[in-house]
C-alpha positions in Angstrom: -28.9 -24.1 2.8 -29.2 -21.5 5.6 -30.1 -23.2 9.0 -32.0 -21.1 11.6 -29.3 -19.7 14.4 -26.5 -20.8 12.8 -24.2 -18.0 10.2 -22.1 -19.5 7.6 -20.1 -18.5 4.6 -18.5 -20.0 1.2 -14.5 -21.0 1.5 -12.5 -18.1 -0.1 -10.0 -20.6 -1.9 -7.8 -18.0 -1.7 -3.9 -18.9 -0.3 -3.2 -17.4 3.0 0.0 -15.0 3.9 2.4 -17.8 4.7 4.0 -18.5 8.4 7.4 -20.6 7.6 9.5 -22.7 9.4 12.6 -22.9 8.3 14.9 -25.7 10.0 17.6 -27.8 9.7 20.9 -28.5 10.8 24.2 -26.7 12.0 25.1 -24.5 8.4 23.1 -25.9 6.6 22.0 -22.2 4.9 19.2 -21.1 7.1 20.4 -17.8 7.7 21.8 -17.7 4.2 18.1 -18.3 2.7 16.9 -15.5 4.9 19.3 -13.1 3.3 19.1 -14.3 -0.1 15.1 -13.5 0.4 15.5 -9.8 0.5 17.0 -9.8 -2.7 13.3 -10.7 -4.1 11.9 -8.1 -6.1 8.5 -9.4 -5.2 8.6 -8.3 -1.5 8.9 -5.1 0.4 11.1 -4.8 3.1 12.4 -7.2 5.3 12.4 -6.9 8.8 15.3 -9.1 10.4 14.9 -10.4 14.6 18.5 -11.8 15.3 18.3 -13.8 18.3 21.4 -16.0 19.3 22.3 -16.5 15.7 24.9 -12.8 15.2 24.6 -13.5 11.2 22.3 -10.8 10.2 25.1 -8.1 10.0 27.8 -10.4 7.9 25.1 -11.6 5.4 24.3 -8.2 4.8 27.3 -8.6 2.2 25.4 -11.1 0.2 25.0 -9.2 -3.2 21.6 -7.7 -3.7 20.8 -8.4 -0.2 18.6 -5.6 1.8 17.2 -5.8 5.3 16.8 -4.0 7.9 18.2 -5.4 11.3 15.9 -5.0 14.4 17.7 -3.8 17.3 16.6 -5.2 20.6 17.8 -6.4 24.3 16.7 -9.9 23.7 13.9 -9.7 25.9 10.5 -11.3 25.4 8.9 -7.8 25.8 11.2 -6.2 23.5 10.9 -9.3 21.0 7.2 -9.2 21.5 7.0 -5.2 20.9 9.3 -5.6 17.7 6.9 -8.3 16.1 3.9 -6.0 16.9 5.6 -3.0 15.6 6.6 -4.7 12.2 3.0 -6.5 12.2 1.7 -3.1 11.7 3.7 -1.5 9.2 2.8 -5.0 7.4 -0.6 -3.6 7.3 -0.2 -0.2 6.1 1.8 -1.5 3.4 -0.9 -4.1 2.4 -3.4 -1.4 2.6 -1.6 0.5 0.4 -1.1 -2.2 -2.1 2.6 -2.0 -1.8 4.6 -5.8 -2.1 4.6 -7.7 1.2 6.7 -6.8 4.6 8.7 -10.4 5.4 9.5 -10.7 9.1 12.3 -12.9 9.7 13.1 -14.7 13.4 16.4 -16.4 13.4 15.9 -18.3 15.3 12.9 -19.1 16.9 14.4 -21.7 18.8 16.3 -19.1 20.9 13.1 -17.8 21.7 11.8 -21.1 23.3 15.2 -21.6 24.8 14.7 -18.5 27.0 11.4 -19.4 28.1 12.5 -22.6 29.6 15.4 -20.8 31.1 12.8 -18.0 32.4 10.9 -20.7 33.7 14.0 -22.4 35.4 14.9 -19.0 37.0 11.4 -18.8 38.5 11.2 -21.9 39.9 14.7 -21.8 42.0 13.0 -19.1 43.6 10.2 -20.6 44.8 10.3 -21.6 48.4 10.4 -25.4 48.5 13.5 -25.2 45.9 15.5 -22.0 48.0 15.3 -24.7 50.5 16.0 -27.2 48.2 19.1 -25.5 47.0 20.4 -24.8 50.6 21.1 -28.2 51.1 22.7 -28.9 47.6 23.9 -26.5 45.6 24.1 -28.4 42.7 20.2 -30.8 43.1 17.6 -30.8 40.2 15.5 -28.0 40.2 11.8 -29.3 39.7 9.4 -26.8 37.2 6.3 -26.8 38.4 3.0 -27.0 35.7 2.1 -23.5 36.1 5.5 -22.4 35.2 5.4 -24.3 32.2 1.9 -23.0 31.2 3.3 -19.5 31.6 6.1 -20.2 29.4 3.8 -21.6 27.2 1.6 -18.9 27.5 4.4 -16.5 26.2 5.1 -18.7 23.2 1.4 -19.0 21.9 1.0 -14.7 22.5 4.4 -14.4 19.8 2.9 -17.3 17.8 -0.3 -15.5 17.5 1.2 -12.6 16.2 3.4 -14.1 13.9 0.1 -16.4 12.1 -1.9 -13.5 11.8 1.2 -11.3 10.6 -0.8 -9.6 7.1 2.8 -10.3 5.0 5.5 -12.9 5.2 6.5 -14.6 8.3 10.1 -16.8 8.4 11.1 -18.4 11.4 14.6 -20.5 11.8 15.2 -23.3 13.9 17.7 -25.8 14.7 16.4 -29.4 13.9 18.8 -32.8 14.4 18.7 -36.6 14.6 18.6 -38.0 18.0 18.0 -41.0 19.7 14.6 -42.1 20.1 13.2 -42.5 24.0 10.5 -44.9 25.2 7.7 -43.9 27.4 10.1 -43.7 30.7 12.5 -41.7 29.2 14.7 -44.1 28.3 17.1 -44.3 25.1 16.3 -47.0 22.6 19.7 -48.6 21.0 19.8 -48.2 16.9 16.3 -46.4 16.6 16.8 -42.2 16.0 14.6 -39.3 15.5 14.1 -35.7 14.1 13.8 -33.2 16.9 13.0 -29.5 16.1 13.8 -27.0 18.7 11.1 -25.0 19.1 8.0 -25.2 21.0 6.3 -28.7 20.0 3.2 -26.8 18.7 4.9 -24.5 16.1 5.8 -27.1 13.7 1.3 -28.1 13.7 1.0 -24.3 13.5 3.2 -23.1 10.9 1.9 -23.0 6.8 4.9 -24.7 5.3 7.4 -26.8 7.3 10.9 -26.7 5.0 14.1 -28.9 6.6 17.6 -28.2 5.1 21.0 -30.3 5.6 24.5 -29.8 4.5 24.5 -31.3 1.2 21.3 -32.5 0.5 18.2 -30.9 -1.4 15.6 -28.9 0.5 12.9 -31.1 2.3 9.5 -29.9 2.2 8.4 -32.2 5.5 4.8 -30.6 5.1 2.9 -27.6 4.0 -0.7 -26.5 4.7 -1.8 -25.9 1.2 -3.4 -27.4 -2.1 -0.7 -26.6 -4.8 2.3 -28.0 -3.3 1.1 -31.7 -3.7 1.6 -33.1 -0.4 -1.1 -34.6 1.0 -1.5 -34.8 4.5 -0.6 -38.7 5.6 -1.0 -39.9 2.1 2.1 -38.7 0.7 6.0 -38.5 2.4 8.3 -35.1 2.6 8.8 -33.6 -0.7 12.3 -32.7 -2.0 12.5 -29.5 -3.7 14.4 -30.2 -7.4 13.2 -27.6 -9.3 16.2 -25.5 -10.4 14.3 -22.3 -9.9 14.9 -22.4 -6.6 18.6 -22.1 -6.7 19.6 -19.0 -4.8 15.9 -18.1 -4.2 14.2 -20.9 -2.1 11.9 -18.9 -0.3 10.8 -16.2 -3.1 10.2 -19.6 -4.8 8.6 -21.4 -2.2 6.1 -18.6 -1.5 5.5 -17.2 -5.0 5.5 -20.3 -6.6 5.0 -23.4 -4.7 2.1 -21.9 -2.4 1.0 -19.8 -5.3 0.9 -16.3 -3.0 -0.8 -13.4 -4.6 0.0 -10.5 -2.6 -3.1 -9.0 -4.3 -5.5 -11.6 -2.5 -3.5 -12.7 -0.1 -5.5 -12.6 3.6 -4.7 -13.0 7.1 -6.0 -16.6 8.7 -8.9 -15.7 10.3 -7.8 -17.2 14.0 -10.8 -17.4 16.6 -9.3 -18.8 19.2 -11.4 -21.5 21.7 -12.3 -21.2 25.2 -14.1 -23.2 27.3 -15.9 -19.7 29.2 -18.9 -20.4 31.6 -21.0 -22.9 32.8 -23.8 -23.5 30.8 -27.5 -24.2 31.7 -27.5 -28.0 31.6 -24.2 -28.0 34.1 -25.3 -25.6 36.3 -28.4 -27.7 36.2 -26.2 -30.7 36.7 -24.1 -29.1 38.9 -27.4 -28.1 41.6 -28.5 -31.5 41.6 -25.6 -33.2 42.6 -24.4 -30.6 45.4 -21.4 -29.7 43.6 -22.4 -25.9 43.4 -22.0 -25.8 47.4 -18.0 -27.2 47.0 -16.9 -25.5 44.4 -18.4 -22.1 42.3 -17.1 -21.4 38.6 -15.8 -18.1 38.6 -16.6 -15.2 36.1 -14.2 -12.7 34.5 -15.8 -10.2 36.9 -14.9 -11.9 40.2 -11.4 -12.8 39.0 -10.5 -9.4 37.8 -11.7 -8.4 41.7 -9.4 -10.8 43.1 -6.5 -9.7 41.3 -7.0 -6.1 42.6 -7.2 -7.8 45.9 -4.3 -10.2 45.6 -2.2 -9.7 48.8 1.1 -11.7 47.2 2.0 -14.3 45.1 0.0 -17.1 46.4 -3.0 -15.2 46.0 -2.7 -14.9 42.3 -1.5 -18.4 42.3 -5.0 -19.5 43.5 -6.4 -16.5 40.7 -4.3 -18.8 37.9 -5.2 -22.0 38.9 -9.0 -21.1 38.7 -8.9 -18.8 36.0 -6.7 -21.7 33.9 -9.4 -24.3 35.2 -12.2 -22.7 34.0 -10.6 -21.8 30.9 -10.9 -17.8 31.4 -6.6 -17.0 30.9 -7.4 -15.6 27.6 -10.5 -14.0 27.9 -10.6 -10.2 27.0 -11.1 -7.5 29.6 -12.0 -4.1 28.6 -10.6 -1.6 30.8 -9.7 2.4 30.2 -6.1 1.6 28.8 -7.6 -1.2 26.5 -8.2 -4.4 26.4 -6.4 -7.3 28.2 -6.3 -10.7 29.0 -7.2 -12.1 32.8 -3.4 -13.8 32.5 -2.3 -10.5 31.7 -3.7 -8.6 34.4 -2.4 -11.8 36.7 1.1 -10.7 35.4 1.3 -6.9 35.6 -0.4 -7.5 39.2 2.3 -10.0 39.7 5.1 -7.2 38.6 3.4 -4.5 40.9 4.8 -7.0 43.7 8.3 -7.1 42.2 8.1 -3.3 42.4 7.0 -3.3 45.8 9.9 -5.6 47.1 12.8 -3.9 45.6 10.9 -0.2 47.1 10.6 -1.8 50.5 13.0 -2.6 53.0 15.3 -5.3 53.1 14.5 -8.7 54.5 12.3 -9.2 57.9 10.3 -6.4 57.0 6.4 -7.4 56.7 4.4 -6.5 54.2 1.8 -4.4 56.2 5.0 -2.7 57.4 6.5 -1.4 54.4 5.5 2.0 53.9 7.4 2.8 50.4 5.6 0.4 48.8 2.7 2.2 46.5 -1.6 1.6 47.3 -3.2 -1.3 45.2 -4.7 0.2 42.0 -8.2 0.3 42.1 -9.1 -0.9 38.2 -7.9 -3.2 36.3 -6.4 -0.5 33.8 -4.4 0.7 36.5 -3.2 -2.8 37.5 -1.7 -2.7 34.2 -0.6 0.7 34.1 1.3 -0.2 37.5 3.0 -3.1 35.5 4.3 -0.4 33.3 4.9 2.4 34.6 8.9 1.7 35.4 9.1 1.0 31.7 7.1 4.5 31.2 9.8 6.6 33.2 12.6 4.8 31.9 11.4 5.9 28.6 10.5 9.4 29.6 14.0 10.3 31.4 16.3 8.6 28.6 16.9 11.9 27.0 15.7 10.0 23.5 12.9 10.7 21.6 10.3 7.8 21.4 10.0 6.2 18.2 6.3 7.3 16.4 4.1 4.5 17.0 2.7 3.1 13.7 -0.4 2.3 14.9 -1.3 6.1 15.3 -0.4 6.9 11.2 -3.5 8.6 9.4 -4.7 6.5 6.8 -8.0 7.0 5.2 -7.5 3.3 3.9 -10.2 1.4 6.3 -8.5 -1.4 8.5 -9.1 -5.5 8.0 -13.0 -5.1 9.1 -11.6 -8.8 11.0 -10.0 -6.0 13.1 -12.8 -3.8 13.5 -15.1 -6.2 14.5 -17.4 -4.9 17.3 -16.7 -6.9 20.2 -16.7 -6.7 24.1 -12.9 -5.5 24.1 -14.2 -2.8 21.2 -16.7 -1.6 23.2 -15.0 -1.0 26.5 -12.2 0.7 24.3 -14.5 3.0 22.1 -16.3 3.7 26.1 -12.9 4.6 27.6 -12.1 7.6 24.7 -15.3 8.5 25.3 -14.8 9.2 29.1 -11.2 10.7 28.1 -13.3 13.6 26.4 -12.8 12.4 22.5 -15.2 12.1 20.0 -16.1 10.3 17.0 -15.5 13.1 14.5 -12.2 13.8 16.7 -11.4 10.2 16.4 -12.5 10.0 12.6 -10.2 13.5 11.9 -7.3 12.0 13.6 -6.9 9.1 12.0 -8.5 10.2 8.4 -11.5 8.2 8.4 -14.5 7.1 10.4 -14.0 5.6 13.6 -16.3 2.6 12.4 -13.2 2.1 9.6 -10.0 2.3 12.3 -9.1 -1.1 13.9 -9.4 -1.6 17.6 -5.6 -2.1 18.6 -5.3 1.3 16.8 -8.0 2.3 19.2 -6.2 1.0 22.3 -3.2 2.8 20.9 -4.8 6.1 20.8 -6.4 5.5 24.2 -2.8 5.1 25.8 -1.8 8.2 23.6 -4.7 10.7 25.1 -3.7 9.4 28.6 -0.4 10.1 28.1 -0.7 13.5 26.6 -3.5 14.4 29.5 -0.7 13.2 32.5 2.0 15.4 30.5 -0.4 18.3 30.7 -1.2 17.9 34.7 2.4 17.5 35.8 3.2 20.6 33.4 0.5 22.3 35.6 1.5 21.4 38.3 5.2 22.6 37.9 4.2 26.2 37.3 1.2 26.2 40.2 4.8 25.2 42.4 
């Protein structure tokens, strides 16, 4: 029954690409599994992130084993930009119909172990703690809540990626028994616990939740689906016995168990909540009580203004607190290198500074004072491009040729239409190549099919492409005019 302003649609049935978390104890086969899962002849290639684990290049000696291993710095942008880069290739191979792409992370509780020790770092360099620090080397650093949420922050932008990763996503962590803590922090005598470490929300978030310990079966603890038989809070942690799974848990678990078809097999559609604007009845609300004259919710508009404007750090502080209050941190801003989040501006405004600091003289010098350090952009894509552009000459002085970027392949397979969906960020991207001189049938021959068929990150990618290419040209003009 259709009901006037509301749009619905019929449940697909079908099974999901899978998001997996593997856990368990000290070598108790984690890694092992991983390897072992390239050996499937059911799935592509596997992609293999090796984060404080150094087993990827032994296991490679597992017979029938093949991966590739992903080199990186161990950075979160690096990480990040690895995910993203295998995400995509995911997607041309599903377009094509070729087996799945598996991304493996091992292990993803590195990954949340260097965001708490980013937001450590952060915090003994805040004033109150420098001070803090003076006095006693060795006192308790306090985190403050913002740190946290930008940690945080980080964690849900990689989860995100990795639950709407168009193949097969497996993610290791360590798990153990500890002892159980009442609600001061306090141990309590004879009572233990399971801990997983990894961010608490990856365990709600992930498809299938498998635990493994030295000399015990595999524990399915719980899975998101309707064939493995576990019913949420009906039914305890399943143990895997069927013997099908010996040396092949996870092509077992995902062909099998979850019932994958990489022929029908979709990405989870993930609209994520915000709380956005007032609406009519509280701004109603709000004018009648008086509230409006103490304190006005902000829009994107005003916020994106004030992060051009930010002075310092405390500035944007103020920026965060009322963007995160008002729930606006992940809205999408379209500017003319894409679109991007109001935290994300916050941050590459927040890395202009660092820039500014090292460029400038050394202590005692005042801000107004320090004449190396480069003008305020002007537009939110150039706050962004400011964030990047050390990364940008780094790149263009290595003497190395930049890897092709995957997102720029002509295909004349249409994109997800989830990803082509026309939306603000769309719009502000299809309005930026437009104002960069290229048009639809430019855009349509470039990529091999209509513009209305290409997805909008591949979009953004050619925006930063044409920019790229046009700066190239000027400087090259500008060399010979000299």
């Amino acid at each position: 029954m259709a009901l006037n302003g509301l749009k619905t649609r019929k449940p697909t049935g079908r099974v999901p690409w899978p998001c997996i978390l593997l856990e368990g104890e000290e070598k108790a086969g984690k890694s092992y599994a991983l390897a072992q899962f390239s050996a499937s002849t059911k799935i592509g290639a596997l992609y293999w992130i090796d984060l404080n684990e150094g087993a990827a290049d032994e296991y490679g000696a597992i017979p029938g084993t093949k991966y590739q291993v992903v080199e990186h710095d161990g950075s979160y942008a690096q990480v990040l930009a690895a995910v993203q880069a295998v995400k995509a290739e995911a997607r041309r191979a599903a377009d094509a119909g070729e087996p799945p792409v598996v991304l493996g992370i091992d292990t993803g509780s590195a990954v949340w172990d260097g965001l708490k020790d980013w937001a450590s770092a952060r915090a003994a360099k805040s004033t109150r703690n420098r001070e803090l620090l003076k006095r006693d080397p060795n006192a308790e650093i306090v985190i403050s809540q913002n740190l946290w949420n930008d940690a945080g922050a980080r964690w849900r932008k990689l989860q995100t990626e990795l639950l709407t990763f168009p193949g097969i996503v497996v993610v290791t962590a360590r798990g153990k028994e500890v002892t159980e803590v009442d609600a001061n922090g306090r141990p309590i005598e004879g009572q233990k616990t399971w801990s997983v470490q990894t961010h608490r929300e990856f365990p709600y978030a992930a498809s299938v939740w498998v635990r493994l310990r030295r000399g015990r079966r595999p524990l399915i603890v719980g899975a998101r689906s309707v064939h493995v038989g576990i019913k949420p809070n009906d039914d305890p942690a399943k143990e895997v016995t069927d013997p099908r799974t010996n040396g092949r848990l996870l092509e077992w678990l995902v062909f099998d168990a979850l019932r994958c078809d990489p022929g029908t097999a979709h990405v989870r559609d993930l609209v994520p909540f915000h709380g956005g604007g007032l609406l009519e009845h509280e701004r109603t609300e709000e004018a009648r009580t008086g509230r409006t004259s103490q304190r006005s919710e902000p829009d994107v508009a005003d916020l994106v203004a004030r992060i051009r404007d930010a002075g310092d750090d405390d500035d944007l502080r103020e920026v965060w607190a009322e963007a995160n209050r008002s729930a606006l941190l992940q809205v999408d801003v379209p500017t003319a290198d894409g679109s991007y989040t109001v935290g994300e501006l916050i941050q590459a405004r927040h890395e202009e500074f660092l820039e500014a600091s090292v460029q400038a003289h050394p202590a005692g010098r005042r801000r107004g004072e320090a004449s190396s350090t480069p003008p305020a952009p002007t537009t939110p894509a150039a706050v962004v491009a400011a964030a990047r552009a050390a990364a940008s000459a780094a790149a263009a002085t290595s003497g190395e040729d930049a890897p092709a970027n995957p997102l720029l392949e002509a295909s004349p397979t249409p994109d997800d239409p989830r990803d082509r969906r026309l939306t603000a960020a769309r719009r502000g991207v299809l309005a930026s190549l437009e104002s960069l001189g290229m048009t639809d049938e430019q855009i349509g021959e470039r990529f091999g099919r209509p513009v209305e068929h290409v997805a909008t990150k591949r979009l953004t990618a050619l925006v930063r492409e044409v920019i790229a290419t046009q700066r190239a040209g000027l400087a090259g003009q500008q060399e010979i005019s000299a």
